[in-house]
Backbone bond lengths (Angstrom), bond angles and torsions (degrees), N, CA, C in turn:
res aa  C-N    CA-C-N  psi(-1)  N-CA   C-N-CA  omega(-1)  CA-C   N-CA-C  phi
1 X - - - 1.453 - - 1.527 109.45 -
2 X 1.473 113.23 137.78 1.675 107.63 -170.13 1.224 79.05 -99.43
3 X 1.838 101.96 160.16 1.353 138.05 172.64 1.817 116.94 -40.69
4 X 1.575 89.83 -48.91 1.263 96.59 179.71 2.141 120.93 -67.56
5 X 1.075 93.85 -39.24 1.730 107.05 160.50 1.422 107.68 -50.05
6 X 1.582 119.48 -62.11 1.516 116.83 -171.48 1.109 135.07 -66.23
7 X 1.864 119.45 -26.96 0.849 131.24 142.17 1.815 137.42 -35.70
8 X 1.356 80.61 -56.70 1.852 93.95 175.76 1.774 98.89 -65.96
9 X 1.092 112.23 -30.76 1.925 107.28 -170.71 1.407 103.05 -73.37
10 X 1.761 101.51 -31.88 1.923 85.81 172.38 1.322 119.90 -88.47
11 X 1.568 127.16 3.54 1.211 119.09 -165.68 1.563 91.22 -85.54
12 X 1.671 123.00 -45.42 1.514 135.16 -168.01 1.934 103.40 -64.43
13 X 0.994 87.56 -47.65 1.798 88.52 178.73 1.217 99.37 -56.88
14 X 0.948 140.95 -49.19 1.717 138.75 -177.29 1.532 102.53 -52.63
15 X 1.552 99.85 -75.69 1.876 108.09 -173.96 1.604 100.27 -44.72
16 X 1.274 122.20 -47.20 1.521 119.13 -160.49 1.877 104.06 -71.50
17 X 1.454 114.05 -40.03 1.557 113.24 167.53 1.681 115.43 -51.17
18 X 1.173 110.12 -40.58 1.460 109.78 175.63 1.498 106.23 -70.55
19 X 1.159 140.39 -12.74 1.372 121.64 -159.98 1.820 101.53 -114.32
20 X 1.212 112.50 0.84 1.291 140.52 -147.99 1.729 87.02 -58.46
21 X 1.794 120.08 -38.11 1.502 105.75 170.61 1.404 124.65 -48.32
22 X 1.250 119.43 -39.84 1.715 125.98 171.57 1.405 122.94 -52.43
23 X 1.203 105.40 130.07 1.967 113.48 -172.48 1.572 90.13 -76.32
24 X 1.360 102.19 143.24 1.620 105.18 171.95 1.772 93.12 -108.71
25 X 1.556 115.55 155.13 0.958 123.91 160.30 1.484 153.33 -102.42
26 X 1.405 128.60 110.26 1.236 115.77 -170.46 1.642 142.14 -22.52
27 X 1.265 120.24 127.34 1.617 95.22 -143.09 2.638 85.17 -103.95
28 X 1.371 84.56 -34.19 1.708 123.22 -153.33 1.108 128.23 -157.06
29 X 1.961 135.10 121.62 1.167 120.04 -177.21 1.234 103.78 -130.27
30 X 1.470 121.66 159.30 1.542 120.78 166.04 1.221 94.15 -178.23
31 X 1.517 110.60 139.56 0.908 134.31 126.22 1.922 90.66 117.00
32 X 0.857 134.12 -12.50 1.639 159.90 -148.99 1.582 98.36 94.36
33 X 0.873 126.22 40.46 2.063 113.45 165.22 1.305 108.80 -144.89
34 X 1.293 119.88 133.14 1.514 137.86 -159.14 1.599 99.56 -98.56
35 X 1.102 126.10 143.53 1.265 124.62 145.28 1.441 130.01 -93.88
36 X 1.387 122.99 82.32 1.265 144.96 169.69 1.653 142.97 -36.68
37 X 1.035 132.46 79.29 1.652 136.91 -178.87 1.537 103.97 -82.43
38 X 2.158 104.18 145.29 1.306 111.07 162.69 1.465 84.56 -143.65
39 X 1.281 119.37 149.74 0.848 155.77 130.10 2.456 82.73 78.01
40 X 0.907 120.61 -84.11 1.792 122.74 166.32 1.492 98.67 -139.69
41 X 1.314 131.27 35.73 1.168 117.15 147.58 1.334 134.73 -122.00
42 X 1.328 144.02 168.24 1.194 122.73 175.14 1.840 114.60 -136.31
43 X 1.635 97.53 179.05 1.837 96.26 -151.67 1.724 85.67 -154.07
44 X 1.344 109.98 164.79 1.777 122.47 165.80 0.933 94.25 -119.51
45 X 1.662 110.80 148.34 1.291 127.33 177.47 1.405 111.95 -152.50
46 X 1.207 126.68 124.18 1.562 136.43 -154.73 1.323 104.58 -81.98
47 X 1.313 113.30 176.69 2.146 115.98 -175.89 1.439 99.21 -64.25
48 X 1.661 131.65 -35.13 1.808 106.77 -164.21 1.821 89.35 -87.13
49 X 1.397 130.60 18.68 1.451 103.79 173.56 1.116 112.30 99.69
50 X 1.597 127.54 -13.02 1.446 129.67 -156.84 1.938 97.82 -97.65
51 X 1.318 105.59 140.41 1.568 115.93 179.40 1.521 100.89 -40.88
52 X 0.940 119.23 155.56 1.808 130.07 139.57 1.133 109.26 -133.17
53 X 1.295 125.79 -3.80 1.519 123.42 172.39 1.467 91.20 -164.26
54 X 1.444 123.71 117.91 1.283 120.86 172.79 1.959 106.57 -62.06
55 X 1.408 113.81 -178.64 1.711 120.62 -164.93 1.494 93.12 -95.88
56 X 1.308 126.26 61.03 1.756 123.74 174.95 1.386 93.11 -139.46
57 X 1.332 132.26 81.14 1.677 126.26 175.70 1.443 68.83 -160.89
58 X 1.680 98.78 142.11 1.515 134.81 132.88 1.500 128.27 -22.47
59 X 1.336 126.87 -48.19 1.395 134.00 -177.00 1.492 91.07 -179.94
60 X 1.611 118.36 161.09 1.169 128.21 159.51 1.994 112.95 -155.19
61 X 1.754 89.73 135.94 2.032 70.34 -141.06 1.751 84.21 -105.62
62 X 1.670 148.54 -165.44 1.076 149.10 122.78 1.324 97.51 -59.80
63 X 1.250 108.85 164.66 1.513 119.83 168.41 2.121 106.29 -138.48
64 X 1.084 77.01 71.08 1.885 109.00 178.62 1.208 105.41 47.91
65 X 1.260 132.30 -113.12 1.031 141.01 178.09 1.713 134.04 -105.16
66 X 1.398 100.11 17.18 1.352 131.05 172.65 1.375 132.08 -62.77
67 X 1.833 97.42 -8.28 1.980 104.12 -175.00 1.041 110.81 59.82
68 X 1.080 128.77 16.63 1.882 134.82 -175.27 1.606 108.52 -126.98
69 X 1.291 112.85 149.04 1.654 123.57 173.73 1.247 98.91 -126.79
70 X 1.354 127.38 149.78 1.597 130.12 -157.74 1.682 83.16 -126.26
71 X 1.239 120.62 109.69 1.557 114.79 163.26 1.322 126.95 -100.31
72 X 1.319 134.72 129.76 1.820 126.88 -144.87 1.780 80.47 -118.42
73 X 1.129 103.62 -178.98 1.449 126.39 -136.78 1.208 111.97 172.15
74 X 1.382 142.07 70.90 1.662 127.18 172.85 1.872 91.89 74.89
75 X 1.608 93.54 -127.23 1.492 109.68 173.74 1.114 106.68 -106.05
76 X 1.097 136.32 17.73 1.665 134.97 179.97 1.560 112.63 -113.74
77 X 1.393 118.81 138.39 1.382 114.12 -174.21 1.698 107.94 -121.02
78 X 0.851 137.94 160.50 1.391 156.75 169.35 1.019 123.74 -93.62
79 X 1.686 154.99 98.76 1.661 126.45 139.51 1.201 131.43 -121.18
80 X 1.846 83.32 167.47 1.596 101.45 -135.72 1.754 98.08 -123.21
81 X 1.256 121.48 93.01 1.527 135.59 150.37 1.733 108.61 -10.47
82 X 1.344 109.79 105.47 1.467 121.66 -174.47 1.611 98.18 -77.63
83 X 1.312 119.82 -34.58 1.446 125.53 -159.36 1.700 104.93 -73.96
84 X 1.427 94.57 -62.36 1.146 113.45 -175.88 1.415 122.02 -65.08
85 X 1.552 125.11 -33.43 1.233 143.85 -175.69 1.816 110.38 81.29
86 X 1.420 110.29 36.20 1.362 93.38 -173.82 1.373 111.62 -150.59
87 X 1.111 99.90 173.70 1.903 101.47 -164.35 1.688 102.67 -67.32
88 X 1.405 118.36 132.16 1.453 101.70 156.55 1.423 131.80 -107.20
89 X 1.322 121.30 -14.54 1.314 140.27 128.11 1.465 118.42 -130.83
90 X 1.613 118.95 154.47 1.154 124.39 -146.99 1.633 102.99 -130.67
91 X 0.856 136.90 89.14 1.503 164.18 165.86 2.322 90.97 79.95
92 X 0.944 82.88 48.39 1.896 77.16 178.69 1.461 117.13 -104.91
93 X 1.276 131.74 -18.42 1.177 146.74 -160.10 1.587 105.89 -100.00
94 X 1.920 105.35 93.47 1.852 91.53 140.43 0.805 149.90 -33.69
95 X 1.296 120.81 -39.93 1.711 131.92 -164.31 1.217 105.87 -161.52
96 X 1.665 119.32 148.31 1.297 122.44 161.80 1.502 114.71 -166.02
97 X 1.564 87.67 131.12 1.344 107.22 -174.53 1.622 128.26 -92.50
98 X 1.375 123.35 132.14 1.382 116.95 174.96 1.375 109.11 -99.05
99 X 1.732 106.23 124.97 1.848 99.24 -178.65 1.807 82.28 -105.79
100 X 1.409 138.51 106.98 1.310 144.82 162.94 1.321 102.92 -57.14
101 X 1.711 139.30 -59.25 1.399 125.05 -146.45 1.950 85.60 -85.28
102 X 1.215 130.02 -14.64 1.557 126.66 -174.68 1.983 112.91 -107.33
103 X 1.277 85.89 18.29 2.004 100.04 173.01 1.744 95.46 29.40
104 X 1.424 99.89 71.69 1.443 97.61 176.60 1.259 95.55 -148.56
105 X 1.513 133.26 170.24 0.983 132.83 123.66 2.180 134.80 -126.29
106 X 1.106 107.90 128.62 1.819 81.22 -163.14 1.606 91.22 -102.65
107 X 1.736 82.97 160.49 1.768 97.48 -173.48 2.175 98.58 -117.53
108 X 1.001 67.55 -173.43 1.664 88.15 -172.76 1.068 135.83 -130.07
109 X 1.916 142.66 71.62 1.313 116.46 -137.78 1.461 82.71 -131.17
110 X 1.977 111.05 131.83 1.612 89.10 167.93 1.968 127.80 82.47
111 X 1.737 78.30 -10.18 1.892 83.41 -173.01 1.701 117.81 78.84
112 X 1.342 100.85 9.61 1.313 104.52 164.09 1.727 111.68 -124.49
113 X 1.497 112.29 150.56 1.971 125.22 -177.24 1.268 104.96 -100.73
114 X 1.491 96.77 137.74 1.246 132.47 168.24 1.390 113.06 -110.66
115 X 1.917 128.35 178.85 1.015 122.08 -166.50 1.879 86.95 -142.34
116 X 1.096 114.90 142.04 1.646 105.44 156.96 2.281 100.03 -127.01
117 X 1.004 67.37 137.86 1.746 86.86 157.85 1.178 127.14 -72.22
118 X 1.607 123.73 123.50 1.334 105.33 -172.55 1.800 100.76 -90.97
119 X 1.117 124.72 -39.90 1.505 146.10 -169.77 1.537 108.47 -58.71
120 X 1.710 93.84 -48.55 2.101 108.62 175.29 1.566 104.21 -72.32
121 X 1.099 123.26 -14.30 1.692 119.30 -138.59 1.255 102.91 7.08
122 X 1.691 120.18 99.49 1.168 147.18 123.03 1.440 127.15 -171.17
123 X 1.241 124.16 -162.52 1.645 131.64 -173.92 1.299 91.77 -77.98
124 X 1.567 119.38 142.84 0.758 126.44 177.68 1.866 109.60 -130.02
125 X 1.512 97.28 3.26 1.208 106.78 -161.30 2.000 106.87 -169.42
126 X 1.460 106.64 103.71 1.256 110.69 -151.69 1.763 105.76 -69.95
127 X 1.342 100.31 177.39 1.441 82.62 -176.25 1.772 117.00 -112.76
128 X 1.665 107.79 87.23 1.576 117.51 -151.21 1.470 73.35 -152.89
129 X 1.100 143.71 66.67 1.326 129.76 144.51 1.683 97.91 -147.57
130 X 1.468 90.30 -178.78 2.218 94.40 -172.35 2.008 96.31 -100.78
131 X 1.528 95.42 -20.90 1.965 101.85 -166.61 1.793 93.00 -136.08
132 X 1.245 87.59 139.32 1.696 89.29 152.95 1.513 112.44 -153.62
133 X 0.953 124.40 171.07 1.726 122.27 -167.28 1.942 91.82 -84.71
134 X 1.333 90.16 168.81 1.334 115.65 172.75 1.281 129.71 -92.50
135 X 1.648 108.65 -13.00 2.078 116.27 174.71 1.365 76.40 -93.54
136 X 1.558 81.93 151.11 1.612 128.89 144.98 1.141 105.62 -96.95
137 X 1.210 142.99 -51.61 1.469 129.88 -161.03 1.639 109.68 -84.49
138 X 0.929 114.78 23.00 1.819 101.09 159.22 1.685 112.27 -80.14
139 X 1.897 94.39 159.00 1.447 80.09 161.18 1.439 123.64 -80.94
140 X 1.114 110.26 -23.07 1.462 120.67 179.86 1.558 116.66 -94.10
141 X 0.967 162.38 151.71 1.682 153.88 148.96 1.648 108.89 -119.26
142 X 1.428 101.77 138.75 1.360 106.17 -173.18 1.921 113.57 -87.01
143 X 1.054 101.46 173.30 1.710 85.59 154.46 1.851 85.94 -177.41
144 X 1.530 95.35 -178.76 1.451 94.07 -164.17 1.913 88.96 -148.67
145 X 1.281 73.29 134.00 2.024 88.84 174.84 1.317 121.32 -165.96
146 X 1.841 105.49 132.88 1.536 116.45 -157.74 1.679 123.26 45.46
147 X 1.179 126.49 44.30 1.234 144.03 164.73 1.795 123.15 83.35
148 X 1.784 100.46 34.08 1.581 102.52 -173.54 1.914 84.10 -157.68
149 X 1.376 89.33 121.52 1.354 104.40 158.04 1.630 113.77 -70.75
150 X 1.799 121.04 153.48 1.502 121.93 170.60 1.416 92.87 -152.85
151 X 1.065 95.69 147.60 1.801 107.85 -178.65 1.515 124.19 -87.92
152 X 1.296 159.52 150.11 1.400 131.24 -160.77 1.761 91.92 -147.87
153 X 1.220 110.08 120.49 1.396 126.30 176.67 1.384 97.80 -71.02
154 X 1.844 99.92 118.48 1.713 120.00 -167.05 1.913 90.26 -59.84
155 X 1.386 117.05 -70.70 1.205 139.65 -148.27 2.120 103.26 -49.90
156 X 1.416 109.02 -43.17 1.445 119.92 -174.63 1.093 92.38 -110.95
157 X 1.643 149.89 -34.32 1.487 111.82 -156.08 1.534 120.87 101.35
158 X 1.236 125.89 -17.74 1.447 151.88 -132.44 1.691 83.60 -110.60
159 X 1.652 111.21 115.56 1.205 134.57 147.92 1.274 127.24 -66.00
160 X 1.791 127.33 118.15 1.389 144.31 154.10 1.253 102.14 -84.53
161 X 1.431 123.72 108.54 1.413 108.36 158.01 1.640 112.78 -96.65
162 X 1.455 106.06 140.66 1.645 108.32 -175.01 1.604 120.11 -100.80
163 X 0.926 123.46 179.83 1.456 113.14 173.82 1.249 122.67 -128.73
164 X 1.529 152.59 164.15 1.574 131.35 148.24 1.582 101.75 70.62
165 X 1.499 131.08 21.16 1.496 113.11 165.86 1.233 110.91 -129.65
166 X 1.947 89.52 148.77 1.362 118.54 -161.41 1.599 106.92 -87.30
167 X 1.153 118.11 -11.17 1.636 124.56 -179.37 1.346 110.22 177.69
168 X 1.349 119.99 149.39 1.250 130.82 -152.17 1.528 94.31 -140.72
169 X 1.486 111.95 146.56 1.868 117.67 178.81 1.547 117.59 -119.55
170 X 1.095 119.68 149.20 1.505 141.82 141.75 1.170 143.87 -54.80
171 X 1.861 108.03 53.66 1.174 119.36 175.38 1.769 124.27 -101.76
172 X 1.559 97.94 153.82 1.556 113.71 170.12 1.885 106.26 -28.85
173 X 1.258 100.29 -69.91 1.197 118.72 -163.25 1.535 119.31 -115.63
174 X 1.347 125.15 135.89 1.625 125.76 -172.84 1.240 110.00 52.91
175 X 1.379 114.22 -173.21 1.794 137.35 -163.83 1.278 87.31 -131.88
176 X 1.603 102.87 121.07 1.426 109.10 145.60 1.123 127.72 -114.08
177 X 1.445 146.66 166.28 1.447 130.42 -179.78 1.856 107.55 -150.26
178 X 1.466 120.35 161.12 0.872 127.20 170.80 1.644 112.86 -80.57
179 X 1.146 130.50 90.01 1.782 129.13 161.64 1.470 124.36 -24.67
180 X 1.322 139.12 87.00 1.549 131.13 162.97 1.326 113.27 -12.11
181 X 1.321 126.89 -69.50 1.612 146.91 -145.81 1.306 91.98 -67.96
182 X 1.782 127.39 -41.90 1.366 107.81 -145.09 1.641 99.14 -127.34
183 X 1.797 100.11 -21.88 1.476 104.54 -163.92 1.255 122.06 75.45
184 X 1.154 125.08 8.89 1.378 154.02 174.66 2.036 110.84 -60.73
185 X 0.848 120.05 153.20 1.301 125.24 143.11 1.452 122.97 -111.08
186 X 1.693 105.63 117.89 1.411 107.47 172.77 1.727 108.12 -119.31
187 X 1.339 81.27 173.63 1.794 100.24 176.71 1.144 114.19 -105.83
188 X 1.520 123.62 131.22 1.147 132.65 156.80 1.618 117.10 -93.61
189 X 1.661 108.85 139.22 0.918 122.01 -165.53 2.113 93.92 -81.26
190 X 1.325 116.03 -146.93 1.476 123.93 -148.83 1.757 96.98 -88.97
191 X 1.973 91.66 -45.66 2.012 113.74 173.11 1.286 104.27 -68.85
192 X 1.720 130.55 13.33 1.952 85.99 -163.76 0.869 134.22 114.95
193 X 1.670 119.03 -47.51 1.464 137.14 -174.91 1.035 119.01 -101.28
194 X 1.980 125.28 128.28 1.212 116.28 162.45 1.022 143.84 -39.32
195 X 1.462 125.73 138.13 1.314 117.36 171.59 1.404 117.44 -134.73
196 X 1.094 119.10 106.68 1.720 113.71 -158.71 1.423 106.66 -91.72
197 X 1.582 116.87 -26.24 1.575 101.43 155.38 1.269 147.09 5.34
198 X 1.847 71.79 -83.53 1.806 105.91 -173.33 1.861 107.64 -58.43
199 X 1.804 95.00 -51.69 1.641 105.60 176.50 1.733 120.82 -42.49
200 X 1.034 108.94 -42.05 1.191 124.11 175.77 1.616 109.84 -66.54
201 X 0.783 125.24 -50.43 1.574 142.73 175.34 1.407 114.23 -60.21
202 X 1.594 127.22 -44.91 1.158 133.31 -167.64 1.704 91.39 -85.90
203 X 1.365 116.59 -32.81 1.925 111.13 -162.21 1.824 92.88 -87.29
204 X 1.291 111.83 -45.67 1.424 95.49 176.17 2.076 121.04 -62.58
205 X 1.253 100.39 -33.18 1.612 108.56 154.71 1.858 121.39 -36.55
206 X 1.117 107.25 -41.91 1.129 130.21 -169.12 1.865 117.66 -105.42
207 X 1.803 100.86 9.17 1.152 90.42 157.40 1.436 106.77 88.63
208 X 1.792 124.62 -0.29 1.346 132.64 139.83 1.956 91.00 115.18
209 X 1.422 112.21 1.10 1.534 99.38 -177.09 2.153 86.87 -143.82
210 X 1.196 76.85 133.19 2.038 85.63 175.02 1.877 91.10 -112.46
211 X 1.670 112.28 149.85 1.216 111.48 164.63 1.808 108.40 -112.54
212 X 1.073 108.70 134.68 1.708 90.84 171.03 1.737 99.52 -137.47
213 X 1.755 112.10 163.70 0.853 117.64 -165.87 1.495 114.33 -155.83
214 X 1.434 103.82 133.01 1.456 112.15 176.06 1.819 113.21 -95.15
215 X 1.084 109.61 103.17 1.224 117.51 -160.34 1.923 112.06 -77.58
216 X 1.417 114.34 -31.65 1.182 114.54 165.65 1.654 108.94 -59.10
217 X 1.491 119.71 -54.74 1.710 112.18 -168.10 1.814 95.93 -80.31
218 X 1.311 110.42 -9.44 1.933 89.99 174.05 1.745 95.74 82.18
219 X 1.311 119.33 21.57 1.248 106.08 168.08 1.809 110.48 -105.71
220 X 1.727 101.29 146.56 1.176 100.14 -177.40 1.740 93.27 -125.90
221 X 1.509 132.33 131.51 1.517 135.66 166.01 1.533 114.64 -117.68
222 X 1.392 125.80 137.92 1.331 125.12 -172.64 1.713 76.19 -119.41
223 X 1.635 99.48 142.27 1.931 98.69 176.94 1.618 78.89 -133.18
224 X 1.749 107.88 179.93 0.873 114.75 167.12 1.653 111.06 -127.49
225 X 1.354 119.52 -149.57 1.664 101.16 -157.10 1.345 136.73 -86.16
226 X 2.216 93.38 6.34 1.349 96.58 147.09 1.761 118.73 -130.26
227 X 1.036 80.66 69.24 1.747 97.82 -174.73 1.189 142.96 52.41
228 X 1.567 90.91 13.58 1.295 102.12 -175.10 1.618 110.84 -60.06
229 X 1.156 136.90 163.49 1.390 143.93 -167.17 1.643 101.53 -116.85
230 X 1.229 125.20 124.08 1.393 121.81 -152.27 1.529 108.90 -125.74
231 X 1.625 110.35 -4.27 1.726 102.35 -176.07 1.943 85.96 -134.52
């Protein structure tokens, strides 16, 4: 939290203690937490009445079905775990995005992306990269920082870093990636390492053409069973 934020939070806590005779009004509820207005500001406040965010914030929005409340601040935003009742970052966030049809939401801290889970309610993906994908539900999630994509195992946390690729996908199952050298699509096995075997095996499974897709860049590739890229 910058100086200049903390300052302004003690000047409003003051004004807002004095005004404390005024009924504030329900703005939004879910989950047991209200979204609260007094006078043009707003605050959360849980079923026994007790603050979770006193009424001195800028706006404070739901963020759909994400278990998250986005609380703004100047240019700084806050969120705040409906389930749990607790801060998950606390005025740190530039920006934040809700992807609803991809049960995600990504944050922004610093000029670097993060990922939250809407399904896990939590990070699933810290916020130290420049890109990160938009699923939560892969097993794998990509992200990209200082000019090399690495893939990050949702379940452990566990970094693949890759090398030499031109695009990376959004699949159910395994890492696939586009090859520099060949333009190719290969498969990485669980370590890292290609395995064209399996590739071959999974596209003839599929009837001799696999489609995969990176849904943040809007790319869609149909390859065939040695990766070649065919549209």
């Amino acid at each position: 939290m910058t100086p200049e934020v903390r300052n302004l939070l003690e000047k409003r806590r003051e004004r807002d203690f004095k005004l404390g005779y005024l009924r504030h009004n329900v703005i939004d509820t879910k989950g047991g937490v209200s979204i609260i207005q007094r006078k043009t500001l707003y605050g959360l406040m849980a079923e026994d009445g007790r603050y979770l965010y006193p009424p001195v914030y800028d706006d404070i929005q739901f963020l759909g079905g994400s278990g998250l409340a986005c609380v703004s601040l100047l240019d700084k935003k806050s969120l705040f775990s409906i389930r749990d009742k607790r801060i998950v970052f606390d005025l740190e966030c530039d920006e934040v995005i809700s992807y609803e049809s991809f049960d995600s939401v990504e944050f922004i801290i610093s000029g670097k992306h993060g990922l939250w889970s809407n399904s896990d309610e939590r990070v699933i993906i810290p916020a130290c990269y420049d890109e990160v994908t938009c699923h939560s539900d892969c097993q794998y999630l990509w992200a990209f920082s200082e000019s090399h994509y690495c893939f990050i195992e949702k379940a452990t946390g566990r970094v693949i870093n890759i090398s030499n690729a031109l695009n990376v996908y959004d699949t159910d199952d395994g890492m696939f990636m586009q090859f520099g050298e060949t333009q190719n699509v290969v498969y990485l096995n669980h370590d890292g390492f290609r395995d064209s075997v399996y590739l071959r095996r999974l596209v003839r499974k599929n009837k001799g053409r696999l489609t995969l897709r990176n849904s943040k860049k809007e790319i869609k590739h149909i390859i065939d069973i040695y990766g070649r890229i065919l549209n």
